[in-house]
N, C-alpha and C positions, 0 to 999 in steps of 0.2 A: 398512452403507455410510451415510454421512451427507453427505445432498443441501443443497449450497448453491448457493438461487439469485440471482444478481447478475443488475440490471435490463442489466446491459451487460455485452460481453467485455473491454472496457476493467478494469470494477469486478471478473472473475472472476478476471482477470491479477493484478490486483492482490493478494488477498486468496492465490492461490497462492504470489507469490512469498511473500508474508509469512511462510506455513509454511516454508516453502525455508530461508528466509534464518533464521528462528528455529533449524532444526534444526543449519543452519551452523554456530550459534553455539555450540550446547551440544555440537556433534562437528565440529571444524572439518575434517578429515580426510574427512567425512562421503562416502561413495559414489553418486552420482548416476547411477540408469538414464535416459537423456533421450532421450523419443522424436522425431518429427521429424513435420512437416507443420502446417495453420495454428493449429490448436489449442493449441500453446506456443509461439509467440512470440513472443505478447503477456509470458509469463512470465518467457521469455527476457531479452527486450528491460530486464526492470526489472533482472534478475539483474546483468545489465551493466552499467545505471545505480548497483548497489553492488555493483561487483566487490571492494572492498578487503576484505568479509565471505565473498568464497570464494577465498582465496590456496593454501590448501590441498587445496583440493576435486579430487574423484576422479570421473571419470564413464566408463560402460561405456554403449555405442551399443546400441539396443535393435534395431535390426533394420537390414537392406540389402537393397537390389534387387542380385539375382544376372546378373553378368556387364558391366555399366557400370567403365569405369575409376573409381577414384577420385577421379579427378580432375573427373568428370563436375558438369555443374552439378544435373544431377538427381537425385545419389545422398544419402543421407541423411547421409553424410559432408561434403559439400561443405554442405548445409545445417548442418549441428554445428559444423561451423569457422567458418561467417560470422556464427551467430548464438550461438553459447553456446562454445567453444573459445577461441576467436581474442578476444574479448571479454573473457574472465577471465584470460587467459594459460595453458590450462591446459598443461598441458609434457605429451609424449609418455609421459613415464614415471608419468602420473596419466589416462594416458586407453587402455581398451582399446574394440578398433572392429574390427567384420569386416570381412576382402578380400574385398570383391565378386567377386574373378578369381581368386580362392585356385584352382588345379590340381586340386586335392581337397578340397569344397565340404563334408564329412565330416568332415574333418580340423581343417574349419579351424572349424567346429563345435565339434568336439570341444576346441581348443584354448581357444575362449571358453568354454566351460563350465569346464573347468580353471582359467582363468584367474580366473573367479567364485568358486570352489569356494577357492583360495586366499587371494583378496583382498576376501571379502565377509562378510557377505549384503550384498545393497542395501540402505541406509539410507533410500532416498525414490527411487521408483521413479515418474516421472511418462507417463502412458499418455494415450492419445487413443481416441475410442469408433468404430472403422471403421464403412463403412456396412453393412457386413453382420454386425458387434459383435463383428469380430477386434481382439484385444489383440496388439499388433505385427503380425507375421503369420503367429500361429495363426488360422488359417482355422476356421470350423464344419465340425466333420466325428462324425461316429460315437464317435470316439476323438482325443483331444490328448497331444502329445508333452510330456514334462515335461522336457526339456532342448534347449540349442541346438539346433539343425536345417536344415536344407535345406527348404523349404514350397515345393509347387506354388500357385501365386496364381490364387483363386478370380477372376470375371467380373470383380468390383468392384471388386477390391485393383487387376488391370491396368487398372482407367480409371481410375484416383489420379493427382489433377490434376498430380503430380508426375513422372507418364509420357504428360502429352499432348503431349509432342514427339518422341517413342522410335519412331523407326521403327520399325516391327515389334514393338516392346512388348518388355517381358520377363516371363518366363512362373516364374522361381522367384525368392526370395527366401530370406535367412538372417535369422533368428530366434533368440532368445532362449526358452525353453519354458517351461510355463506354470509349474510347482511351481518355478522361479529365480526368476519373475515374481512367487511369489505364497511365496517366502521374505522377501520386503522386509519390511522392519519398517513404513513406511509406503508406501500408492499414491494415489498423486493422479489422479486422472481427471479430464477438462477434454473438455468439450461444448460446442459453440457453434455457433449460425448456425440456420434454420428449417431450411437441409437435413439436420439430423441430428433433428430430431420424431421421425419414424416409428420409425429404430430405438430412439433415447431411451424413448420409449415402452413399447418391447416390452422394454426393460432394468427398466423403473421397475416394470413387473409384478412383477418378483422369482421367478420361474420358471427355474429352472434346469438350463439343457441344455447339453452340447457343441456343439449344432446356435447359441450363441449364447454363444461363448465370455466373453464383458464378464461376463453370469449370474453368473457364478463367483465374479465379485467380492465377493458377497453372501454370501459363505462366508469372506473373510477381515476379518481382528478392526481392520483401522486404514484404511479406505477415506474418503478425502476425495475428494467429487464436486463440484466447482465447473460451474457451468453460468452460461448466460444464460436470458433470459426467451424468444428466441426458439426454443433449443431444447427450453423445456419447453411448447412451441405444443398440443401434442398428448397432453398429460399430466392 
């Protein structure tokens, strides 16, 4: 894994989209895994400022809170479209995303993995470091699934700033697994803000466990880690 630290989240946005946009270039077709919450949208936000460099681009949603409409302003869907979708144009038939309200939560699982298995690997896979060091939402547990999934969501994942208006919460999420995640030819990791120190930290030891899924990353050959200064506080 190779640690860049940017005095700002401003200057790590930056220096992310740059690989983005290079990779665009040389694959313009290029397949984009795009996660969702504040950590890429600084990356976003530039992607859009040179949308005419991704006309052709493909992206596969990295994860979804289980059981929110669609339509929901909180789902990671409704995030993708305001902020990286709807910005580049990208057309439905360049973009696959889980149903949140799929019938059969298994199925529809299964159907994204199929749908990877024919249209990939992921080219540039961009991730965010959770506060308990899940990569989308494989959670730390004993054992990780290495294909799409169904995840019960650990304490942390249901306080994600992104379900503090969810009445009642929601308790599963779908997922992308971690050997799709970690067939990408490239992963971008992006850390930011003094609240992620502590886990950053226990990432930057380089010990490797399921009990700290991000770990792992230290086992794959193209890992770009963009940071700020504040979250390497504790390093």
């Amino acid at each position: 894994m190779k640690i860049d630290v940017s005095p700002t989240f401003e200057e790590l946005s930056e220096k992310a989209a740059a690989l983005v946009e290079t990779a665009a270039t040389a694959k313009p077709d290029l397949l984009l895994c795009a996660a969702t919450g504040g950590s890429p949208t600084g990356l976003y936000k530039r992607m859009a400022a040179a949308a005419e460099a991704y006309q052709q681009l493909r992206v596969i949603k990295l994860d979804e809170w289980g059981g929110l409409p669609l339509s929901h302003p909180a789902t990671c869907e409704s995030y993708l479209r305001q902020h990286l979708l709807e910005p580049l144009t990208v057309s439905d038939e360049r973009y696959a995303g889980f149903n949140s309200q799929s019938e059969d939560p298994e199925s529809e699982c299964g159907r994204m993995s199929d749908w990877l298995a024919d249209n990939g690997p992921i080219d540039v896979c961009i991730l965010g470091l959770g506060m308990n060091g899940h990569l989308g939402l494989n959670e730390p547990s004993e054992s990780l699934q290495p294909r799409a999934h169904l995840a019960t969501l650990s304490d942390e994942s249901r306080q994600h700033d992104m379900l503090k208006d969810i009445e009642g919460g929601i308790a599963v999420g779908l997922t992308l697994g971690m050997a799709e995640l970690f067939n990408s030819k490239t992963i971008i990791l992006l850390v930011n803000g003094a609240h992620k120190s502590d886990i950053f930290a226990s990432l930057l030891k380089a010990e490797i466990s399921t009990s700290l899924p991000a770990s792992l990353l230290w086992l794959h050959p193209d890992v770009q880690c963009f940071c700020d200064r504040e979250a390497m506080a504790k390093s």
